[in-house]
C-alpha positions in Angstrom: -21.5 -30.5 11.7 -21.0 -29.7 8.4 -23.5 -26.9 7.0 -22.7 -26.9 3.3 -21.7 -23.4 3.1 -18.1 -23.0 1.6 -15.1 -21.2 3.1 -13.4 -20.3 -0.2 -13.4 -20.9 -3.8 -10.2 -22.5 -5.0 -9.0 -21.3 -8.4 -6.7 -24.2 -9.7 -5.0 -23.8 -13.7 -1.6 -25.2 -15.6 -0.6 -24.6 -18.8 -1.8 -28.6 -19.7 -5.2 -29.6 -19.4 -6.5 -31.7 -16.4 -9.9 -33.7 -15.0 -8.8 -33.8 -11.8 -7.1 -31.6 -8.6 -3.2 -33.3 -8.0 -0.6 -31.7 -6.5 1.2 -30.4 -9.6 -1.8 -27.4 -9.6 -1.1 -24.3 -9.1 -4.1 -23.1 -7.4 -5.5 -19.8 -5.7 -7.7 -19.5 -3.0 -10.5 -16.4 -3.2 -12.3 -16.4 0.5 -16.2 -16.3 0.2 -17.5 -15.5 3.9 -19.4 -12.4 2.9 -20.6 -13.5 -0.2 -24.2 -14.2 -0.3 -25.6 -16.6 -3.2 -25.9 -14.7 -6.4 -23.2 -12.2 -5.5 -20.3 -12.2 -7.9 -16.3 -13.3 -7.1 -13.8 -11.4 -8.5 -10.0 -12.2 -8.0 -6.4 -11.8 -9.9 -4.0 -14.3 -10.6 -1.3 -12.9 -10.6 2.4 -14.7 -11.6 1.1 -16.1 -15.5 3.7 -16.5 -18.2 2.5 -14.0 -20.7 1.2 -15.1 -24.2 0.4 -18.4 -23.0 -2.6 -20.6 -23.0 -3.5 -21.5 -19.1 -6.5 -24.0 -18.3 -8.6 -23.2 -15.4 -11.1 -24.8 -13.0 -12.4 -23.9 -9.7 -14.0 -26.1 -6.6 -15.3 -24.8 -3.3 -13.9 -25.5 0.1 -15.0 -25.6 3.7 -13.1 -24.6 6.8 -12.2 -28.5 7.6 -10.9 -29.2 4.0 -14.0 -30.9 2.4 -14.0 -29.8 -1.3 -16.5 -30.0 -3.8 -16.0 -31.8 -7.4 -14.3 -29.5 -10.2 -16.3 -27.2 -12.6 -15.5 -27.3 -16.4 -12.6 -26.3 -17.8 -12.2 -22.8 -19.4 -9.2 -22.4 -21.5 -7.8 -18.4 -21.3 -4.9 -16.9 -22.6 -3.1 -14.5 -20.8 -2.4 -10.8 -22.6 1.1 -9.1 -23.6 3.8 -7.0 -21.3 3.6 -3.8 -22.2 6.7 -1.7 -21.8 6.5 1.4 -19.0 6.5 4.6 -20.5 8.7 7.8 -20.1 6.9 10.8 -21.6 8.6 14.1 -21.1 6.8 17.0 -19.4 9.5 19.8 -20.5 10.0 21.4 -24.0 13.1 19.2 -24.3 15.1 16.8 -22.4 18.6 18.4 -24.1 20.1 21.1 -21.1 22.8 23.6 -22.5 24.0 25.6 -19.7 27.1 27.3 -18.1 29.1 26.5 -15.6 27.2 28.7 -12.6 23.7 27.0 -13.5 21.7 24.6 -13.0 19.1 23.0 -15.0 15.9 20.3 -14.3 14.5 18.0 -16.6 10.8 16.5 -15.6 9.1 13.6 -16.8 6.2 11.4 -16.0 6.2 7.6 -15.7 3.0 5.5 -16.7 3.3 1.4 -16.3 0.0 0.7 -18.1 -0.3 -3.0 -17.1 -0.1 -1.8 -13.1 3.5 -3.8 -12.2 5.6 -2.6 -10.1 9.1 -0.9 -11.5 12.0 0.6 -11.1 13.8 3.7 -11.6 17.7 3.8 -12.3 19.8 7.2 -13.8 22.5 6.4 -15.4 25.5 9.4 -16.2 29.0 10.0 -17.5 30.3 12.8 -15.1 29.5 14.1 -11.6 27.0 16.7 -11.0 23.9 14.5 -12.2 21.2 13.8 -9.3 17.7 11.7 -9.9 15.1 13.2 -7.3 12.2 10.3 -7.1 10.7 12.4 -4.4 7.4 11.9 -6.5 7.6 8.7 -7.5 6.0 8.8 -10.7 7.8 11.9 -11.7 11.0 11.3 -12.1 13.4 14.6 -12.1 17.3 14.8 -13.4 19.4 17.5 -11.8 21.9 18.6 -13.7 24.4 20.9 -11.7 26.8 22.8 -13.6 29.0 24.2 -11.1 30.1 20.2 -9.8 30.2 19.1 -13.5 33.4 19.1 -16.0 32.6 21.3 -19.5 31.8 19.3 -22.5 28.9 17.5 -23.9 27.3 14.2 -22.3 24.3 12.4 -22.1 22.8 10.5 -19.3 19.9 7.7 -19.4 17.1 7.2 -17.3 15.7 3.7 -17.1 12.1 2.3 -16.1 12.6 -2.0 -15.6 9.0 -3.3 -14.7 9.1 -6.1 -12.4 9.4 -8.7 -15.1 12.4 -6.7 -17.1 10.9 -4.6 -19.7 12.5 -1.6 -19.9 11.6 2.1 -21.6 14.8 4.5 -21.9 14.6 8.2 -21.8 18.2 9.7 -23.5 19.3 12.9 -21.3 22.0 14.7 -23.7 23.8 17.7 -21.6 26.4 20.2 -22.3 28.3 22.7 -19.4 30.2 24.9 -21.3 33.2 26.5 -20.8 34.3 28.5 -17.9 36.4 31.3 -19.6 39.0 33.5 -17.5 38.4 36.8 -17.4 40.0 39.1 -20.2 41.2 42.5 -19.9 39.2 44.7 -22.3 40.9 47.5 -22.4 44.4 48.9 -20.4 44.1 51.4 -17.5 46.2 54.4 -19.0 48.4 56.1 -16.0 46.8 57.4 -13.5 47.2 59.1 -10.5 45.0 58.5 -7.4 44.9 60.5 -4.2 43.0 60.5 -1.2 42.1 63.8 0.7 41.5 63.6 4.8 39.2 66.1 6.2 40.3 67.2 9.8 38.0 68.1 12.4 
C-alpha cells in the first residue's frame, strides 16, 4: 500500500530548460529516510561544466517508482576552477650546494575548490627525489653526491582533476668537485722508527 512518504528526492538539471522529466536528464538522487518534514536536504552535484547556466527541478520518489509532479524551475550558474596552489614553506626554493650535500625544499599544496589532484616532479639530471609521504606537503630531494655539477632547475606540478595546473620552478646548482691540491712541498726528510726491546 502506498503510504505517501517518499524514498528520495530526485535532483534532475540540463543546460536547456525543460517542463517535463525525459530521459535526456541528467538527474541525482538525494535519499530522504531520516528526514522528518521540515528538516532540510542538502546534496552536491558534482560533474557541472563550469561557467555555465544549468536548469534545475526536483520531484520525490517512493521505493516502487511512483514520483511526484516537478517543482519550478530554478536557473543557477555554476562558479569558476580555481587553480591549486603551491606556496613555499622555505626561505627559497633555489638550492646551491656541493657535491657531498644534500638539500630539501618544502612546500604546501592548497586545492581551494576541494578536487582531487595530482602531484608530478619533473628534473633534468639524476639525484632529484619527490617524497609525497605527506600528501599535501610536497618535498624535493635534491642529492648532491648522485647528481652531475652544474646548474639546473626542476618543476613541480599540481593538475586538479579537471587539468588546471600551478607550477612551482626548482632552480639547483652542485658545484664542482675539485681534486685535491698540494699546498705546499714536503722538504727532505728523514723518518725513523725506534723499537723498544723488552
Amino acid at each position: 500500500q502506498d503510504d505517501g512518504v517518499p524514498n528520495s528526492i530526485n535532483l534532475y538539471y540540463a543546460k536547456n530548460d525543460f517542463s517535463k522529466i525525459s530521459d535526456n536528464l541528467q538527474f541525482a538522487s538525494f535519499y530522504v529516510e531520516d528526514l522528518n518534514v521540515g528538516d532540510v536536504l542538502e546534496g552536491t552535484l558534482t560533474g557541472l561544466d563550469f561557467e555555465t547556466d544549468y536548469y534545475i527541478a526536483a520531484a520525490a520518489e517512493d521505493l516502487i517508482g511512483n514520483r511526484s509532479g516537478l517543482t519550478s524551475r530554478i536557473q543557477i550558474q555554476t562558479g569558476n576552477n580555481n587553480q591549486p596552489e603551491i606556496i613555499l614553506l622555505d626561505e627559497s626554493a633555489s638550492v646551491d650546494i656541493k657535491p657531498h650535500q644534500s638539500a630539501t625544499v618544502r612546500f604546501e599544496v592548497e586545492e581551494p575548490d576541494g578536487h582531487f589532484y595530482t602531484i608530478e616532479l619533473t628534473a633534468p639530471t639524476e639525484g632529484v627525489q619527490l617524497d609525497t609521504n605527506v600528501r599535501n606537503m610536497p618535498k624535493v630531494i635534491i642529492s648532491g653526491p648522485k647528481a652531475p655539477s652544474g646548474t639546473f632547475e626542476a618543476r613541480l606540478t599540481v593538475t586538479d582533476t579537471y587539468g588546471l595546473s600551478a607550477v612551482r620552478k626548482i632552480p639547483y646548482t652542485i658545484r664542482e668537485n675539485h681534486a685535491p691540491e698540494i699546498a705546499k712541498e714536503f722538504e727532505n726528510q728523514i723518518f725513523s722508527s725506534r723499537t723498544v726491546g723488552t
